[in-house]
C-alpha positions as CSV (number, residue, x, y, z in Angstrom):
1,X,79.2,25.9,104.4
2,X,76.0,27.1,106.0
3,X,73.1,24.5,107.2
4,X,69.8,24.8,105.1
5,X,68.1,25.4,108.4
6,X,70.1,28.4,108.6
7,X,70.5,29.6,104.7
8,X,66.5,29.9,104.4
9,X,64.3,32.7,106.2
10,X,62.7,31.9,109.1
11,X,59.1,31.2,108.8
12,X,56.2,33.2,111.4
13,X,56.5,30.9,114.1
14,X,60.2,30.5,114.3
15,X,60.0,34.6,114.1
16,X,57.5,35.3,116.8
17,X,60.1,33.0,119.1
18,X,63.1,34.8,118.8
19,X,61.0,38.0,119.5
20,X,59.8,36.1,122.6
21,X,63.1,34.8,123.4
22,X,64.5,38.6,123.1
23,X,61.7,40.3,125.1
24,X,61.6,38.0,127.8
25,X,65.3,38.3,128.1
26,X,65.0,42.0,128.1
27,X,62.7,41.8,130.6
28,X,64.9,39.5,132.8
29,X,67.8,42.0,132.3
30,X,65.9,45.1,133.5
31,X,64.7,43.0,136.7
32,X,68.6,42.3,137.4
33,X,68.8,46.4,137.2
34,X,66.6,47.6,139.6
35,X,68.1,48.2,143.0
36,X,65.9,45.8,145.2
37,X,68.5,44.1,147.7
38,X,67.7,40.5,147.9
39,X,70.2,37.5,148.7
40,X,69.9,34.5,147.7
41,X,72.0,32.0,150.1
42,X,70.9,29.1,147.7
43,X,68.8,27.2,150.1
44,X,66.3,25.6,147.9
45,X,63.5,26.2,150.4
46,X,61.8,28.4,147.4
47,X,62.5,25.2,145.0
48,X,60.5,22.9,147.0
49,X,57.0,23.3,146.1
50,X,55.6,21.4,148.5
51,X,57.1,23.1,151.2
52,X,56.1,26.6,150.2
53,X,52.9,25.6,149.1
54,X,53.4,27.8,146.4
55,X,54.5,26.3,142.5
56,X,56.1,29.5,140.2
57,X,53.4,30.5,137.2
58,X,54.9,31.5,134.3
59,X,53.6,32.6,130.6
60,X,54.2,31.3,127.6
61,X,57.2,33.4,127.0
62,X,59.1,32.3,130.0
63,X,58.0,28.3,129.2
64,X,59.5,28.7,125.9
65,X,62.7,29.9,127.3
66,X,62.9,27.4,129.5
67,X,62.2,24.9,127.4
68,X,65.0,26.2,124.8
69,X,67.3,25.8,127.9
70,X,66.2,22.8,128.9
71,X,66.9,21.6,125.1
72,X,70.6,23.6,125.2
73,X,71.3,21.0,128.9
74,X,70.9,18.3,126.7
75,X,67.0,17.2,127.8
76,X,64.3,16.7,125.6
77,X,61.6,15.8,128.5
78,X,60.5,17.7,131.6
79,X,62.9,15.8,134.8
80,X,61.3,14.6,137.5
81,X,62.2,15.3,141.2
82,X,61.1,13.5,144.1
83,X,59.8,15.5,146.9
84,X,57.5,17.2,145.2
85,X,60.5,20.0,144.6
86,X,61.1,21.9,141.2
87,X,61.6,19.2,138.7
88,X,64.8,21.9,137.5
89,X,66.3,21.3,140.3
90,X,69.4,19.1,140.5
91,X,70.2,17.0,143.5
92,X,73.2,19.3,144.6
93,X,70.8,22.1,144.5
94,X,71.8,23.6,141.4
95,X,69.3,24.9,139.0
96,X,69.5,23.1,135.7
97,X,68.5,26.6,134.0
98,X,69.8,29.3,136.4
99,X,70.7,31.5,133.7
100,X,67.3,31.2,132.3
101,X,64.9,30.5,135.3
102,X,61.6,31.9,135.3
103,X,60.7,35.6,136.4
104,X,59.0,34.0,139.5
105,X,62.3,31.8,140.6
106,X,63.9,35.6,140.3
107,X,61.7,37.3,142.5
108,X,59.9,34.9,145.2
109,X,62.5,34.6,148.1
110,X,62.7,33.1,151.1
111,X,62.7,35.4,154.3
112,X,66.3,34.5,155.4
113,X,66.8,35.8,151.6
114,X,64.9,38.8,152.3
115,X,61.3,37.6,151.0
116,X,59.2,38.5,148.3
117,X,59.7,41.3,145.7
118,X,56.7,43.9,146.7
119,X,53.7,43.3,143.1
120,X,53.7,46.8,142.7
121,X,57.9,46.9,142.1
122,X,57.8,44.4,139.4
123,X,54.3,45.0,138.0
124,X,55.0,46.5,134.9
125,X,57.5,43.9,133.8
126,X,54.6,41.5,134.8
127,X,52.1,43.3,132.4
128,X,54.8,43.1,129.7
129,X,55.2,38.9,130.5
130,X,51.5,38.8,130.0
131,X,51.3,41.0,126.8
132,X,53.6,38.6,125.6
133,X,51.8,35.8,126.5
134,X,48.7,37.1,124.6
135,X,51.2,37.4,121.4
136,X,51.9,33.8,121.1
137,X,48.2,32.6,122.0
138,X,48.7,31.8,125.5
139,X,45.9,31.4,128.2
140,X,47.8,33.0,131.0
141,X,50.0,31.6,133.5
142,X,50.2,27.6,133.9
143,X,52.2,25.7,136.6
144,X,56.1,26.1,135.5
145,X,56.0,21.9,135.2
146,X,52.6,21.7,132.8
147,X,53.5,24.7,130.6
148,X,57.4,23.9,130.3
149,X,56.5,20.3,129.4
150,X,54.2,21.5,127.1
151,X,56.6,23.5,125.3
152,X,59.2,21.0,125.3
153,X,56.6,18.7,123.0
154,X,55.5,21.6,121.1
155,X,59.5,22.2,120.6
156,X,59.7,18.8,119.3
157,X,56.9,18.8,116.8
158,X,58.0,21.7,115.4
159,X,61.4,20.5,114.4
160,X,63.4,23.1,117.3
């Protein structure tokens, strides 16, 4: 027997998600095709914020993802991590949302991994992050711990 959640129609919002959730995805997926050799040895320099000096932006497309996948690990809050690191990041070094990480986490690496995508290789799957973003009323991109948590509550007051 199906859930009422699941028998009715979704309504706008839950809609304009699972658009977000696809195109972001998509956009994920096409990154993973292009032939740009990186190799990630799994250091965690990149994850430590504090260290890099640099914290990954991401639109309201990616947050939403990652808070889904944040929801899907079991969490309902943003985790903290001392060290100023990536509060995703679990004390073995393991992303809690590889599978899901933000577009910046996918293309920021360290030298030893072979550094940085190149803007103008990824650009256009940048424009189409921030087009996105625009679509669900964002205001650009926020530091992946603001904009994650915020989507979390937003997640939560919303029923999702």
């Amino acid at each position: 027997m199906k859930s009422k959640r699941n028998s009715r129609p979704p309504n706008k919002v839950e809609a304009l998600q699972r658009e977000a959730l696809a195109e972001v995805r998509a956009i994920y997926r096409e990154l993973e095709s292009r032939p740009i050799e990186r190799d990630c040895q799994r250091r965690t320099e990149c994850c430590h914020f504090k260290l890099t000096g640099r914290t990954p932006q991401l639109t309201r497309g990616e947050a939403l993802l990652a808070a889904k996948a944040l929801r899907v690990s079991g969490r309902k809050k943003m985790p903290e991590h001392p060290e100023s690191a990536c509060p995703l990041l679990r004390e073995n070094g393991a992303c809690i949302i590889y599978q899901d990480r933000p577009f910046g986490c996918r293309t920021h690496f360290c030298a030893a991994a072979g550094g940085p995508y190149a803007r103008f290789e990824v650009l256009d799957l940048i424009r189409r992050l921030e087009a996105l973003d625009a679509r669900l009323g964002g205001s650009g991109p926020r530091a992946l711990p603001s904009i994650v948590s915020d989507e979390l509550r937003l997640l939560e007051q919303n029923g999702f």
